[in-house]
N, C-alpha and C positions, 0 to 999 in steps of 0.2 A: 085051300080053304075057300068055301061060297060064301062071298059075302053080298047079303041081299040086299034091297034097298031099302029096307029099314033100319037093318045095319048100318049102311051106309049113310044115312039122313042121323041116326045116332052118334057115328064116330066125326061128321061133321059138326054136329052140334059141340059134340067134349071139345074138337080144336079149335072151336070158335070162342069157348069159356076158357079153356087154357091160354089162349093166346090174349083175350082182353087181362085175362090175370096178371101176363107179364107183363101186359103193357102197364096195369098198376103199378107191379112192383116195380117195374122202370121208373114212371114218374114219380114213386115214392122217394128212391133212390136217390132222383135226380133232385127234390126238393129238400134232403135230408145233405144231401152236398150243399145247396144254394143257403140253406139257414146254417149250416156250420161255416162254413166261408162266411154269410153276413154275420152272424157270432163272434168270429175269429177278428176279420180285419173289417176297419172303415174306409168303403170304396173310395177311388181317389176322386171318383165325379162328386163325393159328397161338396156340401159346400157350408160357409158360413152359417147358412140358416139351422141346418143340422147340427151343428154344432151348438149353436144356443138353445135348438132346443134338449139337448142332450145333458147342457148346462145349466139348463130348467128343470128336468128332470130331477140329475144326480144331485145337484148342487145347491139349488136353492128350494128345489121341493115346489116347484114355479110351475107346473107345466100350463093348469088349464086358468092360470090369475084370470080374472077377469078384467074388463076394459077399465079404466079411471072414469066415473063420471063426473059432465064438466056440471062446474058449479062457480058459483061469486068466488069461494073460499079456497078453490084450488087453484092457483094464479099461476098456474103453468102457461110459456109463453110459446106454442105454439101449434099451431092446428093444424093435422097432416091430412089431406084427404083420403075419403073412406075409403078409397081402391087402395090406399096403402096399407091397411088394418092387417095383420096376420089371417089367415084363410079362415081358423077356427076361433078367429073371435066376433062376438056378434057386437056392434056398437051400441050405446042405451042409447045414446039421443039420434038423429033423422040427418046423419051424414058427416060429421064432422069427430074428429080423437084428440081434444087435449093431451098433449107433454112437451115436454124441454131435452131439445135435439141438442144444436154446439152451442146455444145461447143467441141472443139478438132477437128478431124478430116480433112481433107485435109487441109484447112488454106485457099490456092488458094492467090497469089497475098497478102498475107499477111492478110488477114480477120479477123474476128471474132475469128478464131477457134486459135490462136497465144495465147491466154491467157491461155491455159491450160500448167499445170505445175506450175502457177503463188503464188500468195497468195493472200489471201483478210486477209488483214490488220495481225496478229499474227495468224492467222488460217488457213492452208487451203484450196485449192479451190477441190475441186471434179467435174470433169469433164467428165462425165463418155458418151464415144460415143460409147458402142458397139452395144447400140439398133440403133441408127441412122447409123449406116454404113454398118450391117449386113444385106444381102440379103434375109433372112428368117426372119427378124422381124414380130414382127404380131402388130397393137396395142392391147395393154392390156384395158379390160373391168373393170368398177366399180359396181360389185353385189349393186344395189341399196336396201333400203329396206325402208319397207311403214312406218315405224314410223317418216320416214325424208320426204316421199315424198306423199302426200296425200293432192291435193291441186287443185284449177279450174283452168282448164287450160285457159279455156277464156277469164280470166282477166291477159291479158300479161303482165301487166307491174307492179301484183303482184307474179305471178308464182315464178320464179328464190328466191326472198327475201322470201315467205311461204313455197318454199322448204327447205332453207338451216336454217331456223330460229328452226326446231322442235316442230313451232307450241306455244314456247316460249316467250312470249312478251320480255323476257330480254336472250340473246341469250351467254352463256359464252362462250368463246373461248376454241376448246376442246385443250389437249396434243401435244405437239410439237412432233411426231414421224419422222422416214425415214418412204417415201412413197417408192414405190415399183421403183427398178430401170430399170426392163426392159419394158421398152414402155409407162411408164404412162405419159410423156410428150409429147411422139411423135404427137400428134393428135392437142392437144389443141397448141402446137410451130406450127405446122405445119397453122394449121390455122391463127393462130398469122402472119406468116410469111406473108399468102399470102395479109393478112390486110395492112402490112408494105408496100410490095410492090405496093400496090395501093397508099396509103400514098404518097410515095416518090414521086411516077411522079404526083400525082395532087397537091402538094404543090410547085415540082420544087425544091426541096432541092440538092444540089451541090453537095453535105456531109454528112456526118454523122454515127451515133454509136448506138446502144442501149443495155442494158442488164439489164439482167430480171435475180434475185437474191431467191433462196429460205432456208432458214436458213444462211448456212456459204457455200452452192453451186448457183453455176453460170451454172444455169439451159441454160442460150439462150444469146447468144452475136453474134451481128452481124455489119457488118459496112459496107457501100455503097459510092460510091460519088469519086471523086477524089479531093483531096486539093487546088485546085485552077484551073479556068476553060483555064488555058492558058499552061494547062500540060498534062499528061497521068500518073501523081503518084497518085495511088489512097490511100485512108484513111485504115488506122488499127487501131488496137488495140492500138497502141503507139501515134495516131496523135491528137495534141493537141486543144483544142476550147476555146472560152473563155464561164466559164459556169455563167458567171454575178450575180443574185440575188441565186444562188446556195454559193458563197462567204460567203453571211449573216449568212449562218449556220455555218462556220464556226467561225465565229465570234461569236457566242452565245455561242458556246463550249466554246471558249476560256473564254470569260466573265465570263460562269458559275463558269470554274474552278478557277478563279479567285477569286471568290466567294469565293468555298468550302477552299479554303487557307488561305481566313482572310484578304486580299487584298483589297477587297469591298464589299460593303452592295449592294443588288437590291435594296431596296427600298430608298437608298441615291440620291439626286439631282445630275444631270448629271455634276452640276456645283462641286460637290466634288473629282470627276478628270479628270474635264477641268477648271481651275481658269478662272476666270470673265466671262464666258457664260453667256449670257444674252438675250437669243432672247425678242423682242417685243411682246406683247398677250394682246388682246381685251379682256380676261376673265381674272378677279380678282384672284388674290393667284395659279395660272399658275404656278405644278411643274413637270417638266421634270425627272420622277424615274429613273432609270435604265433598269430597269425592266418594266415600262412601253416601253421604247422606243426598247427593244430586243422582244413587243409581239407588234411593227407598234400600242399602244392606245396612245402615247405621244403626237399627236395632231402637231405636227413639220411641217413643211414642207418638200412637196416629194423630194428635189435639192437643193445643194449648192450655194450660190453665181453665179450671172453668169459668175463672171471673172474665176468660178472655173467652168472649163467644160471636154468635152472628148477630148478636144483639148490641155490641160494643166491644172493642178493643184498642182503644183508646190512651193506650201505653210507651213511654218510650223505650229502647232497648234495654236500659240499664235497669229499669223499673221491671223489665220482663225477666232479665235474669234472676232478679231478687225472688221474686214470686216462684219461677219456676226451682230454685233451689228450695225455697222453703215449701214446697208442696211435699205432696206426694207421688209424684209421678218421676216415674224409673223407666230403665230401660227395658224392653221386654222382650228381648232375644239379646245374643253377641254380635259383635258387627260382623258382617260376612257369613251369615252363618243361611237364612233363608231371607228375602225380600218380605220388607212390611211395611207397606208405607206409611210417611211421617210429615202430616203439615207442618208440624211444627217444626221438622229439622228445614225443609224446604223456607220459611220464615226464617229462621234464625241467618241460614245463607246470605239470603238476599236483605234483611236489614244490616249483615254483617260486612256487606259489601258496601253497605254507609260509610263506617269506620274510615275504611283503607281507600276509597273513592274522593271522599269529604264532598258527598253530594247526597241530596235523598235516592232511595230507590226506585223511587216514582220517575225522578228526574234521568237518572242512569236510562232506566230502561226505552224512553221515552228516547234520549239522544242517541245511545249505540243500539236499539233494536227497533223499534217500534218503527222513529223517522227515518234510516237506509231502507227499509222495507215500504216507506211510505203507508202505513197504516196508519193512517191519522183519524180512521175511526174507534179505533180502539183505547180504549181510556177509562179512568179509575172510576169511581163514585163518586167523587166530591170534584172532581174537573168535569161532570158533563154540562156540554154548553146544555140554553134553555132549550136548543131546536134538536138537538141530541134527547136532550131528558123526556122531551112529548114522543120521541121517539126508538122507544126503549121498551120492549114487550113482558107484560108484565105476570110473575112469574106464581106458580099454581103447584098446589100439592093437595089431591083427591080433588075436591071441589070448592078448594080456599084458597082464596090468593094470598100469596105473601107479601108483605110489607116488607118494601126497600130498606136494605139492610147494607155496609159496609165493614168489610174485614177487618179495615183500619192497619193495624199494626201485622196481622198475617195476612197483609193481601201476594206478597208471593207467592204464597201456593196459590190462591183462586182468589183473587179478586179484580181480574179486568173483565169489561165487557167487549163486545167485537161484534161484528155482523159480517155476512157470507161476503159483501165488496173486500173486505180486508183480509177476510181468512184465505181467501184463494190464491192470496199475492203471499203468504206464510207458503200455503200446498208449493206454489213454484219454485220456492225460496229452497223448499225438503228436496225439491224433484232432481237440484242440479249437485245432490251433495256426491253425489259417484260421479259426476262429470271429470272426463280428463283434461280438461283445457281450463285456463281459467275465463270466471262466470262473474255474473253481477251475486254470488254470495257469496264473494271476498266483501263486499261490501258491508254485509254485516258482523258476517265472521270466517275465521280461517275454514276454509272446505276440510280440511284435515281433521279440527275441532269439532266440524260439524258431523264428522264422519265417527269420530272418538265419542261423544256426548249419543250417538244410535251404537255404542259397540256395546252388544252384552258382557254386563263385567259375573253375572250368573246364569248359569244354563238349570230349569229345574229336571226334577228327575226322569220327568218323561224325556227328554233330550230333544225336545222339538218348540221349549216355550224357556224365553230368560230373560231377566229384566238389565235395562239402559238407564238412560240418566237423561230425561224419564220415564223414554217408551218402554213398553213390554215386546220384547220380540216375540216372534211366529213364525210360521213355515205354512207357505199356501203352494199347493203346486210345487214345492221346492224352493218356491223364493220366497225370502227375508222379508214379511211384510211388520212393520213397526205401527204400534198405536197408543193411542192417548187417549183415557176415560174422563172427562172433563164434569161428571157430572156434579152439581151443586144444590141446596134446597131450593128448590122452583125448579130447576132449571136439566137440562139435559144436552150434552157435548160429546162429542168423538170426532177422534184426527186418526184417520190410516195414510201412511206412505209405504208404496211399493218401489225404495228407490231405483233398484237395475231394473225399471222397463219404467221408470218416473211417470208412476201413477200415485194420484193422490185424492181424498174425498176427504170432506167434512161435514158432521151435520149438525145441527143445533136445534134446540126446539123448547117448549116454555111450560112443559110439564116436568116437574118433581123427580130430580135424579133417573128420569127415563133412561132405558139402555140404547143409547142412538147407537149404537154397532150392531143392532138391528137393520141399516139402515146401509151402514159403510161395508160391512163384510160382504153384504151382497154383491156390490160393487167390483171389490176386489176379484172372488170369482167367478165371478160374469166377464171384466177384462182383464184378466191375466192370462187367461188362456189365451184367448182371442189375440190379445196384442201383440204378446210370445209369439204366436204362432206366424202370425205377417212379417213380424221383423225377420223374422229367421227365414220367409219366403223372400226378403227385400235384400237378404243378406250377401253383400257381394262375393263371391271369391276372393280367395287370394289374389293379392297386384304381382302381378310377373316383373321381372326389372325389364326395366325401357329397350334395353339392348340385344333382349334374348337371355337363352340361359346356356350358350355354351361356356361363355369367360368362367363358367362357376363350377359344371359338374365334373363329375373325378374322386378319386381316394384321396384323404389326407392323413396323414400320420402323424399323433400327438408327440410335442419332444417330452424329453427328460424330463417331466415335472408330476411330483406329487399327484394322486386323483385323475391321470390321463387315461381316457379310454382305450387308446392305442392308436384303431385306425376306425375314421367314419369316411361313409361314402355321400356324398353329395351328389343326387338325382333328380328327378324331376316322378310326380304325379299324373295321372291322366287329364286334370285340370291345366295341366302347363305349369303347374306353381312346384318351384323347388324345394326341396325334401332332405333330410340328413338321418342314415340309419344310423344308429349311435349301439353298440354294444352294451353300454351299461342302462340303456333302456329295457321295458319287460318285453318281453316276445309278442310283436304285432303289434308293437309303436314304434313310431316314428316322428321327426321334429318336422311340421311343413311351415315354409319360408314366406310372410308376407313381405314385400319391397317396402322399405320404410323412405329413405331419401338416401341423396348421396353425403357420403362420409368424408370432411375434411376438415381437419386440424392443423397443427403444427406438427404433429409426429405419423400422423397414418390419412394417407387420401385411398376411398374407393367407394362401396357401397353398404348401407347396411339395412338390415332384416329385423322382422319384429316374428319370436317364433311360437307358436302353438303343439301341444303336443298332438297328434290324433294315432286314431287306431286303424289298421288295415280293412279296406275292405270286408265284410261277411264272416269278419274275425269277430266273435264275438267273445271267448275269453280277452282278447287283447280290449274291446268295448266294456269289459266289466272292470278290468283292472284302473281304469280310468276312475277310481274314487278320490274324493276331495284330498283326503288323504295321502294316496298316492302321488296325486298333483302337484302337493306340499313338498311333499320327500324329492322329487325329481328336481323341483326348484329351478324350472326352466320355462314356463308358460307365461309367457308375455315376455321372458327375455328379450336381449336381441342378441344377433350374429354379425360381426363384421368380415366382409372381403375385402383385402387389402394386396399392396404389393403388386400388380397389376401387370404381367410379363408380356413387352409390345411383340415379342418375337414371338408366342405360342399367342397372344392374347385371353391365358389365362389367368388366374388371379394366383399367387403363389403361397397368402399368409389366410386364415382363417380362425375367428376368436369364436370360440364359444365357451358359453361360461364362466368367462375369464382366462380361457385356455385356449395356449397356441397350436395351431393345429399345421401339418405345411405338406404340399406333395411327395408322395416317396422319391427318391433319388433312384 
């Protein structure tokens, strides 16, 4: 065939369209892999900042907040230079970003930043502002890493939770460490800040406090508002609120300890210290526990009498019983049956705890809770000093102030006030209640107590929310986040503690039953991922024993007893860290060995181990069967392991206990 040169200049042309075609399709290709790979997984170079903003995003609906602008009324304590601003925020004023970083620093007008130097409760406070004042801060990055972040990002509103969970159906809480102090808060406060400042002006709040708690530091304290709108004194650290259904908590403390003294049974009818209580009830054998009525299942009614109101309640116990027998007020569910809550059972507790005390309530609360905590700002209505009373923000419903009022005879449910210096020294007090060591909240009350008083005694039907005695549980992220609705006429309150990674917020503020977990939830989801996420990069390995691991690995074979697995092999992991393959474990678990100390008694000297269950490797059914559940049934995570016996001639160890069982090498 002739092919001419037109031909030719033609069949040049098609290869030269064919060939740019491929190359489209190539880079199509190759861009259609790059978005599903960035779809699929989060790079491991992402960092910190990614992160929040992802948690701006999903979480809080936060992405484009705008800056805070500074003003007399926003008394945030501290001014970051404008090079630090986020890239896509523009500043309103000519160089300078109000917010409240770890606390300290200017103060301004008496702010937030007043509480440093202070204490939280026998411990305390660290307050460390050199990242937030220093001109050359940078924020600090979280090296993330793909074993924690490997997850679709398309489905938003599981991303954040398959992040932080490792993939784990049952998610443990990792080691309580110090995170890093220069700049790891600067970012995720910073952003917090500018959320608040949104907050304040579309709610209209007058007033108000918040502070954000992590272990036994006061990460973020901040306070806005002036005390009353007929002045120019603005709120501090010092200015007092009334924190209403935040009360109740204190009350249950007290009850407990009451308890652990010998004082009173929970499970005793309320009628055993309050004589002749008697309310009315449509359901048959109706008993009012104790303990029912500190976790809101007692089925009571939510208010006193109505001759007993916020206008007077000026009654003594025996006088309240009469009244509430001869009323009309019944009970209005069974006990146990759904939560409702009941000032007035929360009242009857804590005056009933008169009785059996033979002291007032006021007085109780003041010696075993209030003073081991050192909250000596927190106090009744009728005890505020004169320099207290001018200093007390005064409380608003639409555009009327309320007239100072006292609960008088039901001030245990809501009637103390308190201000952000005291309430933060309560957050520390929540933050040590999963500590394993003991803590300065022995000092108020038994950690056990305090642990039992946040245990849900009801789970509702969604199986993710149940009320305590008298937080309401939650699930954030997978962890147990507990809160307190404290709100009152004037007045607006919320308490969240996140205790396994002891995070804690509160905020208060001086408009009419405001919903402040507007305020505190943010919080939570902004650092619970974040905090999760560092500890578990902080998180050490397992401790190898001192001596190596030969004295230890080898077969052992269970004796003659009941419940023996037969034979487990004792090995080691690619970490170094020793391992026990257990037969009566699920396929692709194993027990790996942390070195706890040396073992020595009067009957066995050697070493012992603290054991975790884990799963193989890339095993992923063996990673799924890892449910709470499961965890329960195996009943060996956190156990320990003794080696014993210690043979000088082989320098192996000869006897092995696990789970109460002998285990010994074969013969």
């Amino acid at each position: 065939m002739v092919v001419t040169p037109k031909k030719a200049a033609q069949l040049k042309s098609c290869m030269s369209l064919l060939a740019l075609f491929a190359v489209i399709i190539f880079a199509a290709m190759a861009l259609a892999v790059l978005f599903v790979t960035e779809s699929k997984v989060l790079d491991v170079q992402d960092d910190q900042d990614k992160l929040i903003d992802e948690i701006n995003k999903t979480q809080l609906g936060a992405s484009d907040l705008p800056p805070a602008a500074n003003s007399n009324n926003n008394n945030n304590n501290h001014v970051v230079p404008r090079a630090q601003l986020d890239h896509n925020v523009v500043a309103r004023d000519n160089g300078t970003y109000n917010f409240t970083g770890s606390g300290g620093g200017n103060g301004g007008s008496g702010g937030g930043g007043d509480l440093k130097g202070g204490k939280i409760g026998p411990v305390p406070v660290s307050l460390d502002t050199a990242s937030a004042t220093s001109p050359t801060t940078t924020i600090s990055t979280i090296t993330l890493n793909n074993d924690y972040y490997s997850v679709n990002s398309h489905q938003e509103d599981d991303l954040i939770t398959s992040v932080f969970t490792n993939g784990y159906p049952c998610d443990l809480n990792p080691p309580i460490s110090k995170l890093p102090a220069a700049g790891f808060w600067d970012k995720p406060l910073r952003n917090l800040g500018r959320l608040f400042a949104r907050l304040q002006t579309d709610l209209a709040i007058d007033g108000g406090a918040i502070g954000i708690v992590y272990d036994q530091s006061v990460i973020y304290n901040s306070t806005w508002g002036v005390l009353t709108r007929n002045t120019t004194r603005q709120v501090t650290g010092d200015s007092l609120f009334r924190i209403g259904g935040i009360t109740r908590l204190i009350t249950s403390i007290l009850a407990h300890k009451e308890r652990d003294s010998g004082a009173i049974k929970m499970d005793n009818h309320i009628g055993s210290i309050v004589p002749g209580f008697g309310l009315k009830s449509q359901y048959k054998n109706q008993r009012y526990s104790i303990r029912s009525i500190l976790a809101d299942l007692s089925g009571m009614p939510l208010n006193t009498p109505p001759n007993c109101s916020l206008s007077g309640c000026n009654f003594t116990t025996a006088e309240m019983v009469k009244m509430i027998n001869a009323s009309t007020l019944q009970a209005v569910r069974p006990p146990y049956w759904i939560p409702s809550r009941s000032n007035l059972g929360y009242a009857l507790v804590g005056r009933g705890l008169e009785s059996v005390a033979r002291n007032t309530y006021e007085n109780l609360v003041q010696s075993n809770v209030l003073s081991p905590l050192n909250m000596f700002n927190t106090v009744w209505q009728t005890v505020k000093t004169s320099g207290q009373a001018s200093n007390v923000a005064t409380g608003y419903e639409a555009d009327a102030d309320i007239p100072d009022y006292d609960l008088e005879w039901a001030r245990p449910w809501g009637g103390l006030y308190s201000n952000l210096r005291d309430l933060v020294k309560l957050l520390a007090a929540l933050n040590l209640v999963e500590a394993k060591r003991d803590s300065s909240l022995n000092e108020v009350i038994l950690p056990q107590s305090m642990r039992e008083l946040m245990l849900p005694l009801f789970m509702n039907p969604d199986t993710k929310t149940g009320q305590a005695s008298p937080f309401q549980v939650s699930y954030l992220f997978d962890k147990v986040v507990r809160t307190i609705d404290g709100g009152i006429k004037g007045y607006g309150s919320h308490l969240l503690v996140v205790p396994g990674l002891r995070i804690a917020v509160v905020a208060i503020g001086n408009k009419g039953e405001t919903d402040m977990s507007q305020f505190t939830i943010p919080v939570a989801r902004m650092l619970i991922p974040i905090v999760q996420n560092q500890l578990r990069l902080q998180q050490a390995g397992p401790t190898p024993p001192p001596n190596g691991t030969d004295q230890f690995t080898g077969p052992f074979e269970g004796l003659n007893t009941i419940g023996m697995a037969g034979t487990v092999v004792v090995g080691t992991n690619p970490a170094g860290a020793l391992t026990i393959s257990d037969p009566r474990l699920p396929e692709g678990l194993y027990y790996e060995l942390a070195y706890q100390s040396e073992l020595n008694t009067t009957t066995e000297q050697g070493q012992r181990f603290t054991v975790n269950i884990r799963a193989q490797a890339n095993n992923a059914d063996a990673q799924d069967s890892l449910t709470c559940i499961n965890l329960f049934n195996l009943g060996a995570n956190g156990d320990v392991v003794d080696f014993t016996q210690l043979d000088t001639a082989t320098n192996k160890y000869r006897s092995l206990v696990l789970q109460g069982e002998r285990y010994v090498p074969p013969v």
